[in-house]
C-alpha positions as CSV (number, residue, x, y, z in Angstrom):
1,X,0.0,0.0,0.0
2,X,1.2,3.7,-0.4
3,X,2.1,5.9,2.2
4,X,0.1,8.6,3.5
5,X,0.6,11.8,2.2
6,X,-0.8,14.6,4.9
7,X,-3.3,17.0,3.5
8,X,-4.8,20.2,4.8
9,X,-8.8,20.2,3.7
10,X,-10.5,22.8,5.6
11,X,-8.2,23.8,8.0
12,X,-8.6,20.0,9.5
13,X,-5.2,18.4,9.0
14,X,-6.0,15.1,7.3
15,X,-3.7,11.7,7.4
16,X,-4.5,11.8,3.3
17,X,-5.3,8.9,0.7
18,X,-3.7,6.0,0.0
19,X,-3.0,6.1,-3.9
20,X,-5.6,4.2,-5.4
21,X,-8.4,4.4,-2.1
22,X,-11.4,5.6,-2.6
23,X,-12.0,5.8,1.0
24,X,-12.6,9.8,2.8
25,X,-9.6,10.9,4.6
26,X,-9.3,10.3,7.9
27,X,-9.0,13.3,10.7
28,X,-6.1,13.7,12.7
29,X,-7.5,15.3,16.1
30,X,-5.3,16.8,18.6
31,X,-6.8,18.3,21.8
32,X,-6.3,21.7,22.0
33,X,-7.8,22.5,25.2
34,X,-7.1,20.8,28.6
35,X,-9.3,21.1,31.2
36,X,-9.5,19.9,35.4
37,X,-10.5,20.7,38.4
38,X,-13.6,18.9,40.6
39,X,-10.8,18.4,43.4
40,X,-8.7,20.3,45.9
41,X,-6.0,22.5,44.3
42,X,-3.6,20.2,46.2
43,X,-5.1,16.9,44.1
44,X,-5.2,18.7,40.9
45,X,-1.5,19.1,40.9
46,X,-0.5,16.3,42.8
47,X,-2.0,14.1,39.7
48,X,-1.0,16.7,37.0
49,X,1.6,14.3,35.3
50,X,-1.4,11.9,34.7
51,X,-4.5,14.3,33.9
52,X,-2.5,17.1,32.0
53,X,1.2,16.5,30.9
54,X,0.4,12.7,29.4
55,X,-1.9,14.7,26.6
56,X,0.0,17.2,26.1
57,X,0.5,19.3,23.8
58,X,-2.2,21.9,24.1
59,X,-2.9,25.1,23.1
60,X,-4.9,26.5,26.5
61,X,-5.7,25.3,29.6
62,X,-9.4,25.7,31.6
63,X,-9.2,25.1,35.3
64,X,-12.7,24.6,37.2
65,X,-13.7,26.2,40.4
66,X,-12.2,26.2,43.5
67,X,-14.9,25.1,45.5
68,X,-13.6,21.7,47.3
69,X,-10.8,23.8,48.6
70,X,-13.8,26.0,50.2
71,X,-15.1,23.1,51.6
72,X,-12.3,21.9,53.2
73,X,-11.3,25.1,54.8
74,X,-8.0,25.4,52.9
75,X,-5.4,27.5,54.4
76,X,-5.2,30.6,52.3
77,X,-1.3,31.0,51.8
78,X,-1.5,27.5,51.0
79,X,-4.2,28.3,48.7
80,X,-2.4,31.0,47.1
81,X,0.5,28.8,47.1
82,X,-1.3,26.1,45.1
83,X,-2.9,29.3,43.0
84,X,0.4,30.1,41.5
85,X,1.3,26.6,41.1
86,X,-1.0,25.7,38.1
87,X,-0.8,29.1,36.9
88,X,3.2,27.8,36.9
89,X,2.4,24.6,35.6
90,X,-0.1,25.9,32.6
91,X,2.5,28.7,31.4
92,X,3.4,27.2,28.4
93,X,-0.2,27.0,27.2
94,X,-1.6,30.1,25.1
95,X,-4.2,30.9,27.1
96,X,-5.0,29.7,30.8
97,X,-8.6,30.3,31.6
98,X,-10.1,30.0,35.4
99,X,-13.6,29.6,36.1
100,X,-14.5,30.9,39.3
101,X,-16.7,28.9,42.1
102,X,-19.6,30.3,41.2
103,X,-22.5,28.7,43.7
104,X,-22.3,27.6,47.0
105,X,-26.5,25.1,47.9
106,X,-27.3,24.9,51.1
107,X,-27.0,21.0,51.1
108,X,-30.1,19.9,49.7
109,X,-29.6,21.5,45.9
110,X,-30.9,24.7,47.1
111,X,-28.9,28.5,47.3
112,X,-29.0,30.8,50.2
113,X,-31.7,33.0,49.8
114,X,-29.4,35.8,50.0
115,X,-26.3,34.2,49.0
116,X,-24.3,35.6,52.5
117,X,-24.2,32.9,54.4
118,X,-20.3,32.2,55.4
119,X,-19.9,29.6,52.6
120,X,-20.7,32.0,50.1
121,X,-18.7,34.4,51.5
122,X,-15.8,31.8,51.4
123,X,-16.3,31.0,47.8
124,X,-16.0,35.1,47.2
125,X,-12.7,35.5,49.3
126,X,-10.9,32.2,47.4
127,X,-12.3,33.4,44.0
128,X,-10.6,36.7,44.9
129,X,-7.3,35.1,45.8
130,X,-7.6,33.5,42.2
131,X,-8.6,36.8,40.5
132,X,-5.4,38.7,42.4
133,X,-3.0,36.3,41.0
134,X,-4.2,36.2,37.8
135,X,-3.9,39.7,37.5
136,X,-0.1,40.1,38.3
137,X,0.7,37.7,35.3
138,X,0.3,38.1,31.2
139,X,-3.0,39.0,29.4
140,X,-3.2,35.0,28.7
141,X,-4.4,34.3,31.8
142,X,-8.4,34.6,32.1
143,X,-10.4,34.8,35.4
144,X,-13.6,34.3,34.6
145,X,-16.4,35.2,37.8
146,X,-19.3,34.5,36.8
147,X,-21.4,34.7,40.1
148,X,-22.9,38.1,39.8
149,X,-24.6,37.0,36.7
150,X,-25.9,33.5,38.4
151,X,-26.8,35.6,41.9
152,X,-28.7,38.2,39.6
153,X,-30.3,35.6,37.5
154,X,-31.5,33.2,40.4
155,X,-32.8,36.5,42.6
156,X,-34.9,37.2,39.5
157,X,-36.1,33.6,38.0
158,X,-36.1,31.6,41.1
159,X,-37.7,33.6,43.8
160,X,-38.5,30.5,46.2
161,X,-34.8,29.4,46.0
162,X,-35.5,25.6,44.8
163,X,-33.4,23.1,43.3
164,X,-33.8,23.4,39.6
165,X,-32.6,27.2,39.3
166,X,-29.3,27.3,38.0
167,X,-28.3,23.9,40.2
168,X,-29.5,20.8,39.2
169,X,-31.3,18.2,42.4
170,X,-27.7,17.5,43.6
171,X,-26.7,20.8,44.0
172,X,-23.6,21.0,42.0
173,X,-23.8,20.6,38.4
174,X,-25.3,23.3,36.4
175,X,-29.0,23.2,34.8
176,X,-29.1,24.9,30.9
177,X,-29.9,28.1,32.8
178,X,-26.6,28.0,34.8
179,X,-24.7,26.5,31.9
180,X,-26.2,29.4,29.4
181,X,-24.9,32.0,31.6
182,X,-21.1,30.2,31.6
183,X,-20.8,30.1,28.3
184,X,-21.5,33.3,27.2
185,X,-19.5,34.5,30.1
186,X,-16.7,32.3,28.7
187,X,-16.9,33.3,25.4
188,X,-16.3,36.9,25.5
189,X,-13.7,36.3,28.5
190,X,-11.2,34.2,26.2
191,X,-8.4,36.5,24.8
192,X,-7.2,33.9,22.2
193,X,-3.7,35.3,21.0
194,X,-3.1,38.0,23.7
């Protein structure tokens, strides 16, 4: 058989045709985006190698909340600490983009009516610790704080302060409400080539 000959078709770099085949060429994917979070700071980077490095390479890098390390009370230098290391760790990629916590239930899938208990007021003070060290490095790196936009919207659509508002029944992942409101919050806070 012939060897591949790489093509570009579309901007999608293609692994080509073998002379002779009439079968469509075949897409050559690499990830351009990495993504974690949904742990402590400290597990994030403690398994690193394993969730990040062994796909590199990639062109930007999403990190997820913050709000285990809430939850667990995490000493703020050491948060800060653990801040700068994945801000360290990502600095190769184009782009690092941080998603703030953004909602803190009560513990049965609903928000604090008025969103100032001390939890959420612990989610603000670590998202701020994330936002300050952002903002000493590089345009490339992105905090994006959403919770304004997700307190404003679930004070206006969800008076009675019931699961189902931006949370979904377990009170952690996002309805399409609370997933709307991240992605256009994301999209206009990514500064792709900065």
């Amino acid at each position: 058989m012939a060897a591949f000959t790489p093509v570009t078709a579309l901007g999608v770099q293609t692994s080509g045709l073998a002379r002779g085949s009439t079968s469509p060429p075949i897409a050559v994917h690499r990830p351009i985006i990495a993504e974690i979070g949904g742990a402590k700071l400290a597990d994030n980077i403690a398994s690193w190698s394993t969730l990040v490095t062994a796909y590199e390479p990639f062109d930007a890098l999403i990190v997820e909340g913050n709000i285990n390390d809430v939850i667990a009370a995490t000493n703020q230098t050491t948060f800060t600490n653990q801040v700068n290391q994945i801000l360290d760790l990502g600095a190769g990629y184009g782009q690092i983009f941080w998603m703030a916590a953004m909602l803190g239930d009560t513990g049965n899938g609903e928000n604090d009516t008025l969103f100032g208990n001390a939890f959420n007021t612990s989610i603000d003070t670590y998202n701020t610790i994330i936002q300050t060290q952002m903002a000493l490095r590089s345009a490339k790196y992105t905090f994006c704080n959403v919770r304004a936009s997700l307190k404003s919207w679930e004070t206006a659509n969800n008076t009675a302060h019931v699961g189902q508002g931006l949370l979904t029944i377990d009170g952690i992942h996002l309805t399409e409400y609370g997933l709307g409101i991240v992605r256009k919050a994301a999209a206009s806070s990514v500064q792709w080539g900065a």
